[in-house]
N, C-alpha and C positions, 0 to 999 in steps of 0.2 A: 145619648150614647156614652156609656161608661169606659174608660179605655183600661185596658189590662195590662200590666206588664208581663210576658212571662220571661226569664232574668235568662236568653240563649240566646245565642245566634245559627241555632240545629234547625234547619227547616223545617226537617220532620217530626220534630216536636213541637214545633208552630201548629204545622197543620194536624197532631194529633189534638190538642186541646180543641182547637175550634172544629174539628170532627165532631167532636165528644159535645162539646157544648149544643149544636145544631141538633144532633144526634137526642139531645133531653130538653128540647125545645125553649132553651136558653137565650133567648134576644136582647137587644141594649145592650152588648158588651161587644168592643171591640179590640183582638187579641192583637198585641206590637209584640218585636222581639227588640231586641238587645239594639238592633240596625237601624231601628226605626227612631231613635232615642240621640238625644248626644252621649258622646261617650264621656262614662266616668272610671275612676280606678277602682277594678275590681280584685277585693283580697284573695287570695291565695287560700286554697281548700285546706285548713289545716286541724279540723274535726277531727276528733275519732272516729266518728261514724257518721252518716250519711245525713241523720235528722241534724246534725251539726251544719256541716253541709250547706244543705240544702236551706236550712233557718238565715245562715251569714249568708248567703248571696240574695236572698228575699228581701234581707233587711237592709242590708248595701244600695240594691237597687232601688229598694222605695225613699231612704235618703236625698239617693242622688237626683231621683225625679218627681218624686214629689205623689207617685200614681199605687197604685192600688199592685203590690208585685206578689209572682208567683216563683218560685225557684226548684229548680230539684234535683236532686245527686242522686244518681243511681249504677249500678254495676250488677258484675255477676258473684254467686258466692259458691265456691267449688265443694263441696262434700270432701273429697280426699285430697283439698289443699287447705283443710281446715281454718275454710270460707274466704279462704284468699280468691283470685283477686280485689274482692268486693272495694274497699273504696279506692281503690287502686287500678280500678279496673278499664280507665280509661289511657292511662299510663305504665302498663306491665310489662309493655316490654320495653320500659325508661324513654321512650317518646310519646307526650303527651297526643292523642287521637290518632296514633296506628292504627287503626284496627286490624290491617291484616297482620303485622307482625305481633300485634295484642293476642290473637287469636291464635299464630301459630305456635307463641310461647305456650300458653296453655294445653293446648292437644299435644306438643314433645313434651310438658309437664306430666301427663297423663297416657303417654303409650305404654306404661308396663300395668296399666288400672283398669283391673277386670269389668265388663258389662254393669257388671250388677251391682258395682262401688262407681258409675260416671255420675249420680247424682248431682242435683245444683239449683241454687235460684236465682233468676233475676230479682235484684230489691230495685225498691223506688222510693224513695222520701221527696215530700213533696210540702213545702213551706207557701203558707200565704200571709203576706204583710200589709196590714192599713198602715197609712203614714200618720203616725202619732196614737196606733191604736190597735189592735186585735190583731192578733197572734196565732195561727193554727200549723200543725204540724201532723203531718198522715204518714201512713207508710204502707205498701204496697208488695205484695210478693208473688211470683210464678214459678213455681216447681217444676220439673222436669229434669231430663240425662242430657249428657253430651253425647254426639257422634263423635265419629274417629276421620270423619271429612266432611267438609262442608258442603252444604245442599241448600239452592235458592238466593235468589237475588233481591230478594225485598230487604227491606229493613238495615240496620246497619248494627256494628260492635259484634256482637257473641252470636246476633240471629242466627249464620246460617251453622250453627253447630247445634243448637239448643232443640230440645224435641221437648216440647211442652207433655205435663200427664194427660191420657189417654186422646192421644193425639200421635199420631204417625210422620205429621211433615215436623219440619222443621220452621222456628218463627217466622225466617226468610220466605218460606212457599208458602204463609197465610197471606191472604189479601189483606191491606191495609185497614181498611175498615172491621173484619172480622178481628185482627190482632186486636186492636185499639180495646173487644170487648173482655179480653181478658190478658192481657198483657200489664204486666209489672206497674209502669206507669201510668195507663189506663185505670187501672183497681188505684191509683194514691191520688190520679187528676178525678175520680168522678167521687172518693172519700170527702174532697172539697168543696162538690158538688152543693152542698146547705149554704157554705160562703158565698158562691159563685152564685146561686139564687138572689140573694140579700142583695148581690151588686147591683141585678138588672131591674131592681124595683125601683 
């Protein structure tokens, strides 16, 4: 059994990868988080952008443990806050995982922002580290608008505002499993998907 890091301690990102992995008949790999590991010092996000990110804490993690890591930064990017909050977007409204205050800065950001200017995408960058070895870097996008209030309880950050294209709910009212098939992260964890193969041989 190969053990995976992937570099969080987000549950729901635990259990989206090993979905996914199940989901493409992926065996021999066993998904740890962050919790699962001893702790080490984890650097500070100080990228420009997300493949930055998402690469430094891969490589952090596979340092400090020695295992095969997965990392990945991702946010939302606003059309008419030209693409703010994107790597910022766990932090916008200056306390690192608000999300409801993350969220309500955004919508009073955009109450005078016509229908047909809410545009927006989730990104996802998504970094895989051998230790001492191979380097991959993906990246991951969901298009769709914002609502003017939130709808649904699933999922966490931006979901219950975002209405993906040609889709009516919002991410929060997809079930878990349907998101995971075309959600931001989903589209950067299964681009990985050639790596993640190689592991379980």
């Amino acid at each position: 059994m190969t053990k995976l890091l992937l570099a969080t301690r987000n549950a729901k990102k635990l259990g989206e990868l090993r979905r996914i992995l199940v989901a493409e008949g992926i065996e021999g790999v066993e998904v740890l988080g962050l919790a699962d590991v001893a702790e080490f010092p984890e650097a500070p996000e100080t990228a420009p952008d997300f493949e930055g990110n998402a690469l430094a804490k891969a490589r952090d993690a596979a340092a400090a443990t020695g295992l095969v890591s997965v990392a990945d930064d991702s946010g939302i990017a606003v059309d008419a806050l030209n693409g703010m909050p994107g790597i910022l977007s766990a932090r916008w409204s200056g306390t690192h995982g608000n999300d409801d205050a993350n969220l309500e800065l955004v919508l009073a950001q955009l109450t005078d922002t016509p229908d047909e200017r809410r545009g927006a995408a989730f990104v996802c960058a998504a970094a895989l580290v051998v230790p001492g070895g191979q380097e991959t870097v993906v990246r991951g996008e969901w298009r769709g608008t914002l609502e003017r209030a939130r709808r649904g309880t699933n999922g966490f950050g931006y979901d219950p505002i975002f209405v993906p294209e040609n889709e009516a709910r919002t991410s929060a009212e997809m079930d878990p499993a349907e998101k995971d098939q075309f959600s931001h992260r989903g589209r950067a964890l299964r681009a990985l998907l050639p790596e993640l193969r190689k592991l379980a041989q």
